[in-house]
C-alpha positions as CSV (number, residue, x, y, z in Angstrom):
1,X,196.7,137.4,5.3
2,X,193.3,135.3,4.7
3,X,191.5,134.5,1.8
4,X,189.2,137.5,2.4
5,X,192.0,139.4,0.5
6,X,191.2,137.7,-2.3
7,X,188.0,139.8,-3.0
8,X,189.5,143.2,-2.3
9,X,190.6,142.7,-5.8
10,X,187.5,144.7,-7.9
11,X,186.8,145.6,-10.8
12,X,189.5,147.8,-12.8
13,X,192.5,146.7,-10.5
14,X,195.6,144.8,-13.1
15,X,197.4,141.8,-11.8
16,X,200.5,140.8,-13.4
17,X,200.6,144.7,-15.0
18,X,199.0,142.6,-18.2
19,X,195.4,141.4,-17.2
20,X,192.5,143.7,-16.3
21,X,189.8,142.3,-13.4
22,X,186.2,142.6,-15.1
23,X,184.4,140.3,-12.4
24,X,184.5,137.4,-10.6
25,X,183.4,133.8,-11.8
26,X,183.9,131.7,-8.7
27,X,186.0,130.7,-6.1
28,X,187.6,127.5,-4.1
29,X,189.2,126.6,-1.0
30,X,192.5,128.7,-2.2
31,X,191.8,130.8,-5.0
32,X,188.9,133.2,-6.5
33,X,188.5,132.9,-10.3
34,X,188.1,136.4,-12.6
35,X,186.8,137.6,-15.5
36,X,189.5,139.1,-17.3
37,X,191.0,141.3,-20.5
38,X,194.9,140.4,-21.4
39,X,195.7,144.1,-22.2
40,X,198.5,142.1,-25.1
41,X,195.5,140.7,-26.8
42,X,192.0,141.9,-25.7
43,X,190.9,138.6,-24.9
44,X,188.4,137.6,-22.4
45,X,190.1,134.9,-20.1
46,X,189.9,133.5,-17.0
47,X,192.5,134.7,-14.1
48,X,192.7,132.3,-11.0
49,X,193.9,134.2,-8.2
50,X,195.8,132.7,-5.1
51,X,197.6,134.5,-2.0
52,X,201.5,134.4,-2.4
53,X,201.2,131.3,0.7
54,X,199.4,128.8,-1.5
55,X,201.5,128.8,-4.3
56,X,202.4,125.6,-3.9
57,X,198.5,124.8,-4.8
58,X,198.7,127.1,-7.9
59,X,201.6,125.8,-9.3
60,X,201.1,122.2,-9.4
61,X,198.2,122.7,-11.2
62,X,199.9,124.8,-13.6
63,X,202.8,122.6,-14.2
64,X,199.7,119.5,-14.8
65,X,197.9,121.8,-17.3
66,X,201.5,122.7,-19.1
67,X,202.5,119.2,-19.2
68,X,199.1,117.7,-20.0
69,X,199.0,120.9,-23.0
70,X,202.6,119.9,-23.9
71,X,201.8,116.1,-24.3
72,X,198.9,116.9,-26.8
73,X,196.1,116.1,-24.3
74,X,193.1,118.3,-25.8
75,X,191.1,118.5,-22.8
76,X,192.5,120.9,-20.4
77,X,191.7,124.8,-20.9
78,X,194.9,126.2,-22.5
79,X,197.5,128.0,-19.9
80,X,198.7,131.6,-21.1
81,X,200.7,132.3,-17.9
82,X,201.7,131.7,-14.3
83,X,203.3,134.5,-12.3
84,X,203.7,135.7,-8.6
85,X,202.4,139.6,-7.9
86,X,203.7,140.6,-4.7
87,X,201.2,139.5,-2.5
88,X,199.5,137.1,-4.9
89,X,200.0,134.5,-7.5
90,X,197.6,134.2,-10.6
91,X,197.1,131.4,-13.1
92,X,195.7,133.0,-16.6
93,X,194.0,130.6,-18.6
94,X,191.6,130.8,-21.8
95,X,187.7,131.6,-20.6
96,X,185.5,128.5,-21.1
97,X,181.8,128.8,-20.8
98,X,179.1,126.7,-18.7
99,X,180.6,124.1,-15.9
100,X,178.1,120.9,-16.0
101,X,177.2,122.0,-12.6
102,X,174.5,124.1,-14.8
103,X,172.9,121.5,-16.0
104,X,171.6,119.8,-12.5
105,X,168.7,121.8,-12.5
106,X,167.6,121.0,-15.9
107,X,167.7,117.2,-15.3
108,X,169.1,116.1,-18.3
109,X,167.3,113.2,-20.1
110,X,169.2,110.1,-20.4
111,X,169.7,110.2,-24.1
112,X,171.8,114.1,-23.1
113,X,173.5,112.8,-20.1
114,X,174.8,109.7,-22.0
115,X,175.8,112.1,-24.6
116,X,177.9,113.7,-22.1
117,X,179.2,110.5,-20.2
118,X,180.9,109.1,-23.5
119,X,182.6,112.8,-23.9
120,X,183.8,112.7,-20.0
121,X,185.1,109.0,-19.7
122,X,187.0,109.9,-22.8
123,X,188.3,113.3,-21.3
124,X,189.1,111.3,-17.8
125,X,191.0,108.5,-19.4
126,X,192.7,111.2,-21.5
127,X,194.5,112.5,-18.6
128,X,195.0,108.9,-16.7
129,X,197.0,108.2,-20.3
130,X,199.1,111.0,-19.9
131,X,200.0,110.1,-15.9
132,X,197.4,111.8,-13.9
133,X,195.1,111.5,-11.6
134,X,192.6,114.6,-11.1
135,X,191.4,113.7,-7.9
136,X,188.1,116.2,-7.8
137,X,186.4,115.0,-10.4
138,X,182.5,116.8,-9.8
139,X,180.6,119.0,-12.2
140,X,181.7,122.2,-11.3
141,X,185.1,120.5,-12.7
142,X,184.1,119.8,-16.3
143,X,183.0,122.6,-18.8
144,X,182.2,122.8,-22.2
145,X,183.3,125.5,-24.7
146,X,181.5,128.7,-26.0
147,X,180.4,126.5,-28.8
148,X,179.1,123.5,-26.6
149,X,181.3,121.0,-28.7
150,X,183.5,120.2,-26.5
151,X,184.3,119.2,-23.0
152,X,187.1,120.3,-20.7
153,X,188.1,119.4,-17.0
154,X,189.4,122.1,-15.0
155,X,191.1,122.8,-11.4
156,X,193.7,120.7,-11.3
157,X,194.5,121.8,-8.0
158,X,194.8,118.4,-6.3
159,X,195.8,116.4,-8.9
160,X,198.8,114.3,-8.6
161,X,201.1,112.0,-11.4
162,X,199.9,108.4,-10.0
163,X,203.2,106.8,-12.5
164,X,206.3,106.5,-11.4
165,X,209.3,108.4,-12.9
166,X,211.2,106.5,-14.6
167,X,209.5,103.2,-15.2
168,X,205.7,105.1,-16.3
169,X,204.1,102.3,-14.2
170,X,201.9,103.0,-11.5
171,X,202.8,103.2,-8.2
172,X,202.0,101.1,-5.1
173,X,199.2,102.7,-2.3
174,X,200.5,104.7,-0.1
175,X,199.6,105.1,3.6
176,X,198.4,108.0,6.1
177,X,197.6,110.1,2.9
178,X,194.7,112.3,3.9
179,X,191.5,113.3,2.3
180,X,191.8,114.7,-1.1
181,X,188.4,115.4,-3.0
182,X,184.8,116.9,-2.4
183,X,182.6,115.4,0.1
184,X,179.8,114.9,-2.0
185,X,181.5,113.6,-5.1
186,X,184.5,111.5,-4.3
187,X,184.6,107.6,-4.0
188,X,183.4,105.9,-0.6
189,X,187.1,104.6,0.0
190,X,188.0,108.2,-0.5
191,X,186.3,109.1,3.0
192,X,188.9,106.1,4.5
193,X,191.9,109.0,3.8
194,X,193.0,105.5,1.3
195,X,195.2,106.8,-1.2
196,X,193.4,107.4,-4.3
197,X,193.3,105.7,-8.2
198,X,191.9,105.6,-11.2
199,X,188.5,103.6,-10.0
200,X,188.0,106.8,-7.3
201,X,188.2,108.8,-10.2
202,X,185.5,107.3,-12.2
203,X,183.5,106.7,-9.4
204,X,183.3,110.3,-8.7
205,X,182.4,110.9,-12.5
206,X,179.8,108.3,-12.3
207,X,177.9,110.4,-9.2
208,X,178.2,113.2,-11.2
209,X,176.4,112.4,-14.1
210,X,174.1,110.6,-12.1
211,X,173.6,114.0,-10.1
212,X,173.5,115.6,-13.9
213,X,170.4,113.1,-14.7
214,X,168.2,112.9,-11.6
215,X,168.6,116.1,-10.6
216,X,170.2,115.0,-6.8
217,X,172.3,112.1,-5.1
218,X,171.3,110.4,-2.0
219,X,172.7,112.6,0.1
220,X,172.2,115.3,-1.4
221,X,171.5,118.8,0.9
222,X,172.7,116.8,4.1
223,X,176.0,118.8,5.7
224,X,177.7,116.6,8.2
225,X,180.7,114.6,6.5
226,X,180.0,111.4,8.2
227,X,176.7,111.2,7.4
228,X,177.2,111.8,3.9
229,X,179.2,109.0,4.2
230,X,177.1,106.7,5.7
231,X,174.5,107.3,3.5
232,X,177.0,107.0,-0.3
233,X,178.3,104.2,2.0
234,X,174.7,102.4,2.3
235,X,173.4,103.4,-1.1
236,X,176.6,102.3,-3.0
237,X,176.8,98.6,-1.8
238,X,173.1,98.2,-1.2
239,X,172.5,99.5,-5.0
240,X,170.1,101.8,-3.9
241,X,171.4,104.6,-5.3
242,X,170.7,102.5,-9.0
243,X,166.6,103.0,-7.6
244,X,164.7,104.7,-10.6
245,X,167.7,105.1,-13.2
246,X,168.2,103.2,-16.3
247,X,170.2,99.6,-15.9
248,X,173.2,101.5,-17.8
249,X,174.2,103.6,-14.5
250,X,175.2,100.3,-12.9
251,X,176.2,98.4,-15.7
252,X,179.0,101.4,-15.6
253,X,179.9,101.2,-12.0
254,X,180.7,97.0,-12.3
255,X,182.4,98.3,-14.8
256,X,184.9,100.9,-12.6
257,X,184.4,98.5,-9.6
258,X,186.6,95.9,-11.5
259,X,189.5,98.3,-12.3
260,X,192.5,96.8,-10.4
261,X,195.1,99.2,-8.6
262,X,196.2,101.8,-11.5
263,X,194.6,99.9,-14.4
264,X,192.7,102.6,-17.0
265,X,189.2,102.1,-18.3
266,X,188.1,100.3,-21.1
267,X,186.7,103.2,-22.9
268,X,185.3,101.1,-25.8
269,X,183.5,99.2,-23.2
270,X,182.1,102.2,-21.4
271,X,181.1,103.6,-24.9
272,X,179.1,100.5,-25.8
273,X,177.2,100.5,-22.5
274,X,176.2,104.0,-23.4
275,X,176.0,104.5,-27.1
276,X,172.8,102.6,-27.3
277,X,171.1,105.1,-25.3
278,X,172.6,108.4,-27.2
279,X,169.4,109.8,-29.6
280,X,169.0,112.8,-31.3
281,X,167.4,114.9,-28.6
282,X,170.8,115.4,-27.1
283,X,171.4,117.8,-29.2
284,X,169.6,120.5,-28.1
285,X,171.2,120.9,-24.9
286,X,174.4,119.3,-25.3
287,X,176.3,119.5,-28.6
288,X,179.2,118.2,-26.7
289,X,181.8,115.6,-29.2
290,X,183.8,112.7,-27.6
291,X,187.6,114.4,-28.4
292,X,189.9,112.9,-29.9
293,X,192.5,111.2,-27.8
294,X,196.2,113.1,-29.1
295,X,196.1,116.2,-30.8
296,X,199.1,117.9,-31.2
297,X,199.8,121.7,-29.2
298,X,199.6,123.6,-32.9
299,X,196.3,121.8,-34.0
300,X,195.0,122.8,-30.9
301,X,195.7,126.4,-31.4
302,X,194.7,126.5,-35.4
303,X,191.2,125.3,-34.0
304,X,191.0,128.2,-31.3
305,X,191.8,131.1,-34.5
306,X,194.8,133.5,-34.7
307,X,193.6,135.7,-31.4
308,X,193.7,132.7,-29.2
309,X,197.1,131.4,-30.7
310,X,198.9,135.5,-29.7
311,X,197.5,135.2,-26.2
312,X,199.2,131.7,-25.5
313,X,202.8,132.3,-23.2
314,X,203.7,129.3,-21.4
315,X,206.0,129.4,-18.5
316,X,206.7,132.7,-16.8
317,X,207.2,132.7,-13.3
């Protein structure tokens, strides 16, 4: 079975014999996303679907979401349930609105995208506190809420606990690891197949928002993988990519190019390189708060109202 079987599922058809397909909201390499009703609640969620083979995918990102949610990280979407259905397995999550990919046609103004930037380093450090590494950090991967106040990262698909077991420190490179990202966003050493760390993280945040501002990246529109890394290879450590941006942009990257193997950002330091620049006009576009770091599951829920609290089931599978 291929992933074409994915979008046999229409509108109308039930998965899990709770959630009702409306339509669908996007898609990756292993999963299409849905537009769904929970028949228990009447809520509009999101329902990421997988075929029964790529499980594997599916669940580790559940069990990151559960753990991150169970730790009392306020950034991830909150889970309502993971379950296999026959030939598929499904992820149900609450609905979130606009990804930041929206906003790259709109070229946000500095003042909006440095807005934004304090809210994501925040939101990226949150889950490098809690153990994680996301490992596809672009903007299709951070959202905002219905409201626009506050900022989520999503698809946790490749993500992986960087911290070892028993000791919470992190743990030494490893070799002959693969490529794990997107092309256009992830680090230059991330197109070596080098094991990945908290700098390759932020570097991949960095393009983003710099994508989010100007409205493109170097290499933007060009389709061949290794010339997109030739030219993020040549504009990164000749600086051109800094070329018409405000001195802030690479002001932030010394900033992540300093990070030592598994050492966390200085958020405070990112924040005064940025605050500066926030002004009012940011919040027309972007109402977007930086989140508080620890917020505990039931606070969480009390902010979402009493509808979103009955929809939340953790753990069936």
């Amino acid at each position: 079975m291929s992933k074409e079987e994915l979008y046999t599922i229409k509108k109308g058809d039930v998965i899990g014999k709770r959630f009702i397909v409306e339509s669908t909201l996007g898609s990756g390499a292993f999963s299409v996303v849905f537009d769904a009703i929970d028949m228990e609640t009447n809520i509009s969620i999101a329902l990421k679907v997988s075929l029964h083979r790529h499980r594997h995918v599916l669940y580790r990102e559940y069990t990151t979401m559960t753990d991150l949610m169970s730790s009392g990280a306020s950034c991830v979407p909150y889970v309502i349930e993971f379950a296999l259905d026959g030939q598929f397995c499904y992820l149900a999550m609450r609905k979130l609105g606009l990804s930041l990919r929206s906003y790259i046609s709109q070229t946000l103004t500095l003042p909006q995208t440095m807005s934004l930037g304090m809210a994501a380093v925040m939101v990226l450090d949150i889950i490098h506190q809690h153990g994680y590494l996301h490992r596809d950090v672009k903007p299709a991967n951070l959202a905002v809420d219905s409201s626009r106040q506050r900022l989520y990262m999503i698809d946790f698909g490749l993500s992986r606990k960087y911290v070892t077991q028993y000791l919470g420190k992190p743990a030494p490179p490893r070799t002959n690891v693969g490529f794990r990202g997107s092309y256009y966003y992830c680090s230059v050493n991330a197109h070596t197949e080098a094991d990945l760390t908290i700098k390759d993280d932020f570097y991949s945040l960095l393009f983003s928002l710099i994508e989010i501002h100007k409205g493109a990246l170097p290499w933007s529109g060009v389709r061949e993988k290794s010339q997109i890394e030739k030219i993020k290879r040549h504009a990164v450590e000749s600086g051109e990519i800094f070329d018409g941006l405000d001195p802030v942009f690479e002001k932030m990257a010394r900033v992540i190019a300093d990070l030592a193997w598994g050492e966390r950002i200085n958020v405070k330091k990112m924040h005064r390189l940025m605050a500066p620049l926030v002004e009012g006009d940011a919040a027309p576009v972007l109402k977007v708060r930086v989140p508080v770091k620890k917020e505990s599951v039931f606070g969480m829920l009390r902010a979402m109202g009493p509808d979103a609290r009955a929809c939340v089931k953790i753990g069936k599978i």
